[in-house]
Backbone as CSV, one residue per row, in Angstrom:
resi,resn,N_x,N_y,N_z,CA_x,CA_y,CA_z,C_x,C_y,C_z
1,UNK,37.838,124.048,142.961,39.220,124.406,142.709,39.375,124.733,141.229
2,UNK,40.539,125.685,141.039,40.277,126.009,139.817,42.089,126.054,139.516
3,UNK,41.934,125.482,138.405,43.593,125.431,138.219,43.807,125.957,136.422
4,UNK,45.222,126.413,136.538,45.781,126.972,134.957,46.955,126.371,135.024
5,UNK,46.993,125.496,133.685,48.501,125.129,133.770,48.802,125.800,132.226
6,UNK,50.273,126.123,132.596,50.784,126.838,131.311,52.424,125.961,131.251
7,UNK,52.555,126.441,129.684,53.936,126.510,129.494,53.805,126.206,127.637
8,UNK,54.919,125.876,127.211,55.083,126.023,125.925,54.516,124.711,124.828
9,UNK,54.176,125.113,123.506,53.448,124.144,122.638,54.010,122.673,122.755
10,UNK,52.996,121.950,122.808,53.744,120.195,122.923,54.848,119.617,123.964
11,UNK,54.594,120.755,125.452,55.369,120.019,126.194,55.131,119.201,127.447
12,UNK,53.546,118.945,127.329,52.758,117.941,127.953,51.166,118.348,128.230
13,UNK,50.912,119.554,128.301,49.929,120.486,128.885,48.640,119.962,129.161
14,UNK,48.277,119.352,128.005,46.634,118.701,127.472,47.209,117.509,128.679
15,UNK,48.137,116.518,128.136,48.273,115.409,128.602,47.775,115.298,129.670
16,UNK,48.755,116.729,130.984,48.787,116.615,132.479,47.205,117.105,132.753
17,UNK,47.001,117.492,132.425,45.231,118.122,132.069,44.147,116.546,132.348
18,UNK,44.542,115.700,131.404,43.299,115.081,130.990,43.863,113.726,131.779
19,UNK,44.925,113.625,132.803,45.496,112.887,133.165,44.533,113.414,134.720
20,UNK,44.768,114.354,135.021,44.069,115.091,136.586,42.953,114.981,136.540
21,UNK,42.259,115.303,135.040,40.855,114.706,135.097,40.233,113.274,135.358
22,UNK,41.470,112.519,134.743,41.116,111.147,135.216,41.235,110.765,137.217
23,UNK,42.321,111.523,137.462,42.493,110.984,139.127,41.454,111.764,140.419
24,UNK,41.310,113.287,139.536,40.601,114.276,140.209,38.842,114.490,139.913
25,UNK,38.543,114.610,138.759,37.620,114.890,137.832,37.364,115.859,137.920
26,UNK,38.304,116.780,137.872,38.343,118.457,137.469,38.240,118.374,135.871
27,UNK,37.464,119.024,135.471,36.964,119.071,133.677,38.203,119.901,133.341
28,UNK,38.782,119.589,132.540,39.923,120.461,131.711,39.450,121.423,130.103
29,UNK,39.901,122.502,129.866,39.424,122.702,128.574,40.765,123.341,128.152
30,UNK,41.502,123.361,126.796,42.140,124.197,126.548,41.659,125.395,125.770
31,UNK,42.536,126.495,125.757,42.220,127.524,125.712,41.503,127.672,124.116
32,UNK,42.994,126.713,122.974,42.554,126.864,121.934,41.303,126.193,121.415
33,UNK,40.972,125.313,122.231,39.789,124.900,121.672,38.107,125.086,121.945
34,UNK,38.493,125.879,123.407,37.683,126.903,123.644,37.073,127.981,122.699
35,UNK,38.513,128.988,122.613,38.784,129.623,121.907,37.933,128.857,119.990
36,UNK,38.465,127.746,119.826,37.805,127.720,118.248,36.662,127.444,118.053
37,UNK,35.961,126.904,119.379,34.148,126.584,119.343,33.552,128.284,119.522
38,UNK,34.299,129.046,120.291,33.694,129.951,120.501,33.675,131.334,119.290
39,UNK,34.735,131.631,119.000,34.792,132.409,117.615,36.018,132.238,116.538
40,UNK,36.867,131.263,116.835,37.728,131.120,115.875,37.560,130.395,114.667
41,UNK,36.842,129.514,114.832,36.074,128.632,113.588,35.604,129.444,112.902
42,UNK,34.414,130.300,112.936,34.118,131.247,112.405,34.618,132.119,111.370
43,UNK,35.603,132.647,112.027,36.589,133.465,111.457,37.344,132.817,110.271
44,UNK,38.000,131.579,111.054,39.014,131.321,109.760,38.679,130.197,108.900
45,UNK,36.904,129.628,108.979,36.517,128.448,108.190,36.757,128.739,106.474
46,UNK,36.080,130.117,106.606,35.923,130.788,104.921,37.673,130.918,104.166
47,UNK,38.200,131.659,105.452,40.301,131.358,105.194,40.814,130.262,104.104
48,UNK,40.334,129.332,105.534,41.234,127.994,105.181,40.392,126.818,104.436
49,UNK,39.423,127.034,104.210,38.259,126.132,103.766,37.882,125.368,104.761
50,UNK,37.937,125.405,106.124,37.470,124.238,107.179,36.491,123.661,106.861
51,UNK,35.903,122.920,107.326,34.230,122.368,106.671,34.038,121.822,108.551
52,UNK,34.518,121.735,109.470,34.103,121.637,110.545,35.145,122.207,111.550
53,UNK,34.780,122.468,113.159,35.434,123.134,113.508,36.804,122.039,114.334
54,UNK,36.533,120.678,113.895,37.353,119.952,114.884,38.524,120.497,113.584
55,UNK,37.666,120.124,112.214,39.275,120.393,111.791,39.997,121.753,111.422
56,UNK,39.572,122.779,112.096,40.111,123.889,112.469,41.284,123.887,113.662
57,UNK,40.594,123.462,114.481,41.271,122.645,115.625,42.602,122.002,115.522
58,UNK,42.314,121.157,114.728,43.207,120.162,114.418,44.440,121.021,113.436
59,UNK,44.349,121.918,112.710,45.248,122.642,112.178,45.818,123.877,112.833
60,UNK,45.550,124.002,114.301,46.403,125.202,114.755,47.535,125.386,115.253
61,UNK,47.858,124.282,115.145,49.596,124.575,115.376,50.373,125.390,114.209
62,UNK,49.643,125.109,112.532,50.118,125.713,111.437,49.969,127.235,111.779
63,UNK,48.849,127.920,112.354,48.785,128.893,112.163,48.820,129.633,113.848
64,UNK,49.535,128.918,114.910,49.725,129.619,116.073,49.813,131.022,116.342
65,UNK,50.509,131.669,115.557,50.570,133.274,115.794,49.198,133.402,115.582
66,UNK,48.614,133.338,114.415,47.371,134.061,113.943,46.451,133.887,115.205
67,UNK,46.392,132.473,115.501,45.478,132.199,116.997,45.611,133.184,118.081
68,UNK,47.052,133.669,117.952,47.604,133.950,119.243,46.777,135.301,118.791
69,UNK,47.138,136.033,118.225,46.595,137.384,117.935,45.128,137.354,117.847
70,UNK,44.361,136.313,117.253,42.983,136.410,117.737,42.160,136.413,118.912
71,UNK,42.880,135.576,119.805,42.453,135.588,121.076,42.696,136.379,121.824
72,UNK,44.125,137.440,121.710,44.420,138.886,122.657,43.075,139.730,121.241
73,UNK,42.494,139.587,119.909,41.724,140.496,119.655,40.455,140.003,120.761
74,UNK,40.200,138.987,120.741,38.794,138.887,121.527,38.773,139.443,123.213
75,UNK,40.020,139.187,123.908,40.093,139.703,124.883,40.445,141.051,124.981
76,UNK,40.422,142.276,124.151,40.990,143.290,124.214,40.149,144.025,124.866
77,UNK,39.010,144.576,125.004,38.650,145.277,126.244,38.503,144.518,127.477
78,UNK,37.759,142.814,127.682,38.380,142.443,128.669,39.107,141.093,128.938
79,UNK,40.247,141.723,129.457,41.721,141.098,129.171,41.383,139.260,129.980
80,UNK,40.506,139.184,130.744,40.134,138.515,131.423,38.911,137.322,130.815
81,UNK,38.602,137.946,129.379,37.246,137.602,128.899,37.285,136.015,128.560
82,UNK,38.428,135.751,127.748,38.185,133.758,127.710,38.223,133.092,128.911
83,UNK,39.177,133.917,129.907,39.441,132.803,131.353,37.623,132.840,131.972
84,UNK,36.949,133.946,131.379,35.756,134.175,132.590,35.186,132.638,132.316
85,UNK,35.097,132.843,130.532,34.107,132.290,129.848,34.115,130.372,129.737
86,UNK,35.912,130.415,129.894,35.787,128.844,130.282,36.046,128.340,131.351
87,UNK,35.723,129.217,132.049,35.744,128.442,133.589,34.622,128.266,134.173
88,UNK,33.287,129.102,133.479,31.887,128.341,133.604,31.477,126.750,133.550
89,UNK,32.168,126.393,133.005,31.794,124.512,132.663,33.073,123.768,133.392
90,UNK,34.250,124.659,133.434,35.453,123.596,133.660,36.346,124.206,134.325
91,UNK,36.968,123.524,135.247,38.009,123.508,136.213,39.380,123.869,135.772
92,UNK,39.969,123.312,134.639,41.401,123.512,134.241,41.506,124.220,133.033
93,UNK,41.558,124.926,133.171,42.188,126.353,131.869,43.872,125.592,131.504
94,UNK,43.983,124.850,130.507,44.732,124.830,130.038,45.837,125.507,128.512
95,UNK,46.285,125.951,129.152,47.668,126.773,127.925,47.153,128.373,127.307
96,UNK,46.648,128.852,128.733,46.887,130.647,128.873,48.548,130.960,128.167
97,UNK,48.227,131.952,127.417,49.863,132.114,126.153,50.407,133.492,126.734
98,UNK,49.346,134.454,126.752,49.262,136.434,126.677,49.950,136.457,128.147
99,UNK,50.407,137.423,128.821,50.698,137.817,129.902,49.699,138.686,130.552
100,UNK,49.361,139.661,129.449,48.617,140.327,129.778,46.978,139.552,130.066
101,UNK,46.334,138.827,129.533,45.386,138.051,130.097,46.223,137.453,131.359
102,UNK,46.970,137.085,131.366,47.414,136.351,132.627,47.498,137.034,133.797
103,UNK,47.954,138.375,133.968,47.977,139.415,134.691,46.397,139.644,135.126
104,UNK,45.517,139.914,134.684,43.849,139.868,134.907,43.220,138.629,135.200
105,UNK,43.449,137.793,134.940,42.647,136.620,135.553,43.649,135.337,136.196
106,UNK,44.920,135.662,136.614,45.508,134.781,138.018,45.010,134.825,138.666
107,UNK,43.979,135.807,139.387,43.489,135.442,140.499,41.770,134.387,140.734
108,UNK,41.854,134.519,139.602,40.764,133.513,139.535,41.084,131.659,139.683
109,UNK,42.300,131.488,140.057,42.747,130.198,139.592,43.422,130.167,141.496
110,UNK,43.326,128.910,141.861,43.726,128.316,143.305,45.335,127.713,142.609
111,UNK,45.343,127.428,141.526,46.559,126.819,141.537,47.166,126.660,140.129
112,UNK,48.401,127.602,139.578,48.834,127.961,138.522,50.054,126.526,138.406
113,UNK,49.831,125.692,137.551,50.918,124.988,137.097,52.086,124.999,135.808
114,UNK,53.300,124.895,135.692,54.135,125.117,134.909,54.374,123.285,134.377
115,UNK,54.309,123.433,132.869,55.496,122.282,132.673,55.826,122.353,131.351
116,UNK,57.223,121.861,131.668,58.545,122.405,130.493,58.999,121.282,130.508
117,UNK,59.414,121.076,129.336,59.863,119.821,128.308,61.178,120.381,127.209
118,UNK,61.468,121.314,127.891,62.383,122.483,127.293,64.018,121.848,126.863
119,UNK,63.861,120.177,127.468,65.067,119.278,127.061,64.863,118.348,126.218
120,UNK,63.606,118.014,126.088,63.119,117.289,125.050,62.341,117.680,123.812
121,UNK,61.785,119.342,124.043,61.195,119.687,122.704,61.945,120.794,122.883
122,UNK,62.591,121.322,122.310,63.815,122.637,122.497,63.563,123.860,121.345
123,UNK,62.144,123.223,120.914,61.645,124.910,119.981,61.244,125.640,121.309
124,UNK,61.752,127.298,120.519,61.114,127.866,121.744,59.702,128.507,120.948
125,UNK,58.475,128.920,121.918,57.385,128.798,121.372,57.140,130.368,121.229
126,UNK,57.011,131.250,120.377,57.061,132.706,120.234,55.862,132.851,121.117
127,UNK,55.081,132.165,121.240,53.632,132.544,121.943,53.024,132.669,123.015
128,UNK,54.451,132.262,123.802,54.433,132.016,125.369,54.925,133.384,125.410
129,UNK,53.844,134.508,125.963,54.415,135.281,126.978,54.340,135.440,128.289
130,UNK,53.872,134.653,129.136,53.828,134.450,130.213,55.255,133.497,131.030
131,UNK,55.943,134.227,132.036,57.118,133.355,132.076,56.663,132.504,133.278
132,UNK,57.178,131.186,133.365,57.001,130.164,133.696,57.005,130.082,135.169
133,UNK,57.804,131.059,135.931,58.076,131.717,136.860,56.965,131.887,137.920
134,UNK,56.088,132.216,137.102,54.436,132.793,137.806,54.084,131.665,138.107
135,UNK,54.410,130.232,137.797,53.852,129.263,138.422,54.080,128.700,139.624
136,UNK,52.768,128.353,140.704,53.159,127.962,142.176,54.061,126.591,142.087
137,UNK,53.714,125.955,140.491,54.252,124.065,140.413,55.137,124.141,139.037
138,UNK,55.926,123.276,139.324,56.468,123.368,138.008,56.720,121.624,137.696
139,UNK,56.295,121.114,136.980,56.658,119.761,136.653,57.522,120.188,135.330
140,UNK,58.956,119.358,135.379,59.291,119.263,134.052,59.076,117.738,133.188
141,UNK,58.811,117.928,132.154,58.523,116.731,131.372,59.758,116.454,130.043
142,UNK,61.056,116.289,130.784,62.079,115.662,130.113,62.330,113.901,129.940
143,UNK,61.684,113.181,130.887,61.841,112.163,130.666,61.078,111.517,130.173
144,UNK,60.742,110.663,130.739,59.732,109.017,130.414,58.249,109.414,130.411
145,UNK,57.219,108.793,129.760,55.735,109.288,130.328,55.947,108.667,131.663
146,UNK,56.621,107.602,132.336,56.230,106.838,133.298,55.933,107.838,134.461
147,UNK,57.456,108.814,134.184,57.919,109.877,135.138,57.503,111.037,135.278
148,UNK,56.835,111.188,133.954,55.659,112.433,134.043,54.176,111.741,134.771
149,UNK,53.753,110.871,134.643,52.932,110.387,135.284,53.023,110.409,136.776
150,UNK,53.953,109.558,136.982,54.045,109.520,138.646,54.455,111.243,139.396
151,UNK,54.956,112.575,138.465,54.340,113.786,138.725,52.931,114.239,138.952
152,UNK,52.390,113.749,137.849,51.031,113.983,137.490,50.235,113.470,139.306
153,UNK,50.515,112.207,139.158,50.187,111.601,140.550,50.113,112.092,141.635
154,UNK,51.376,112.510,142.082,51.573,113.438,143.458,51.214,115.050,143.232
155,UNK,51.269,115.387,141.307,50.289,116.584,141.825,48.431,116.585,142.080
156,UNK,48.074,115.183,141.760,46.636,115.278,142.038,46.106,114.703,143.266
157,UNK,47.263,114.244,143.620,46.783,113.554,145.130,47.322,115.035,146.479
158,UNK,47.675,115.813,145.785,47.766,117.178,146.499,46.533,118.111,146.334
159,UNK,46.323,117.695,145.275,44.782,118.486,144.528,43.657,118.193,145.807
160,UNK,43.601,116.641,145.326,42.765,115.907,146.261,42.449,116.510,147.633
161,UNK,43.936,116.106,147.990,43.646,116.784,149.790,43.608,118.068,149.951
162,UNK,43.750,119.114,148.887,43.150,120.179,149.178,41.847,120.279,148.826
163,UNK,41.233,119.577,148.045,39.643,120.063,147.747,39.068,119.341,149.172
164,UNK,39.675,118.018,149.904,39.209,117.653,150.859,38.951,118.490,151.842
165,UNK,39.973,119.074,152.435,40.292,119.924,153.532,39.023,121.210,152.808
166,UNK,39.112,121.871,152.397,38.274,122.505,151.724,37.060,122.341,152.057
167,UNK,36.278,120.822,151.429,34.856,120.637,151.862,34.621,120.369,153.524
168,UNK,35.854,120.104,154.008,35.625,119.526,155.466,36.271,120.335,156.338
């Protein structure tokens, strides 16, 4: 099974990710950090002075646009090229931004998830062009972790019985 969950910066994404990995053990990767082992470190170590790539990593929220525009440069002939590349090792593509990548590689994914926190973190994120809409699930994450959790829950125990039904 192969799943993408999207939606906007800091409104649970990684969390619900590494939360499914714990109930499911679908490997999660996000995009940006995909993205910075694979050529973004590179690029912007000499920039910013990085001296490793976690802490490249660790500083991309400062420079989100620039990310954003590097990763539609790497995918520009194919629009599809990071989703191919991290879904070799791992199951959950977490925080696809472009539309246009999104448009080319939805169909590679069994199950597109949404979650918005859009009452509790109320920046809107310039980088989301993909509308939320396209997702088959939508968890919102306005309340409690308790209550994002017990989402998290019933979406992996749905996971579950579909990879079941699946093998059987």
């Amino acid at each position: 099974m192969k799943i993408l969950i999207i939606g906007e910066g800091r409104h649970g994404k990684d969390t619900l990710a590494d939360w499914l990995h714990e109930m499911t053990g679908l490997r999660p990767m996000s995009s940006s950090r995909f993205a910075c082992d694979e050529f973004i470190f590179k690029r912007l170590r000499g920039v910013y002075g990085y001296a490793t790539a976690d802490e490249c990593y660790a500083d991309r929220h400062q420079h989100r646009e620039l990310w954003y525009d590097l990763i539609c440069e790497y995918n520009r002939a194919d629009p599809a090229r990071l989703a191919r590349g991290l879904l070799v090792d791992h199951q959950i593509y977490v925080g696809m931004r472009d539309d246009v990548e999104f448009n080319h590689a939805k169909g590679m994914f069994d199950l597109i998830v949404a979650v918005d926190a859009s009452d509790r973190v109320p920046e809107l994120d310039e980088t989301l062009k993909i509308s939320l809409l396209a997702a088959h699930v939508h968890l919102t994450n306005n309340g409690t972790e308790e209550e994002f959790m017990a989402k998290a829950r019933h979406l992996a125990n749905m996971i579950m019985d579909r990879m079941a039904s699946e093998q059987g």
